[in-house]
C-alpha positions in Angstrom: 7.8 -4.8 1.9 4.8 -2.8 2.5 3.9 0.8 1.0 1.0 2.9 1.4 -0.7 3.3 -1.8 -2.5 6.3 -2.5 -5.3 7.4 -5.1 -2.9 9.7 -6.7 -0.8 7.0 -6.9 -2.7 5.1 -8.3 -4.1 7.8 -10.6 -0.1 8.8 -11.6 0.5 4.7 -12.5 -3.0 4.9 -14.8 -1.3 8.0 -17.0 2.3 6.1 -17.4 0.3 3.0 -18.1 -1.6 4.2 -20.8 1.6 6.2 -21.9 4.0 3.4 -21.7 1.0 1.0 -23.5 -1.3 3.0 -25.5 -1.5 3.0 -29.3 0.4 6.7 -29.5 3.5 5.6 -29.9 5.2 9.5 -30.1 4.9 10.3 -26.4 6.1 6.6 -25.6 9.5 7.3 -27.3 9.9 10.5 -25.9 9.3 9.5 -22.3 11.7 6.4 -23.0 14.5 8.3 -24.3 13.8 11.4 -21.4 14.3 8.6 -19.2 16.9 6.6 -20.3 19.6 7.8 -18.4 17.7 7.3 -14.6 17.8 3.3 -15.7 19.2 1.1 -13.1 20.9 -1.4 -15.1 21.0 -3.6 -12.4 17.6 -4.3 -11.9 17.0 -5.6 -15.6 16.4 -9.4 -15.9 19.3 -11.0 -17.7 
């Protein structure tokens, strides 16, 4: 599969990197639990 990556793109992965793995671990729980219900359970490795 291709996709067309753009610099926002790539600017948007940067923030939720740093969100998901930075040391402020606040805004990491709040975005997991904000998010928690648009999980496809389905896609998780077993």
């Amino acid at each position: 599969m291709l996709r067309r990556v753009k610099l926002s793109d790539a600017e948007e992965a940067a923030t939720v990197f740093n969100l998901l793995m930075g040391n402020d671990v606040a805004p990491r729980k709040d975005f997991i639990v904000e998010n928690a219900d648009d999980l496809d359970r389905e896609r998780i490795d077993a």
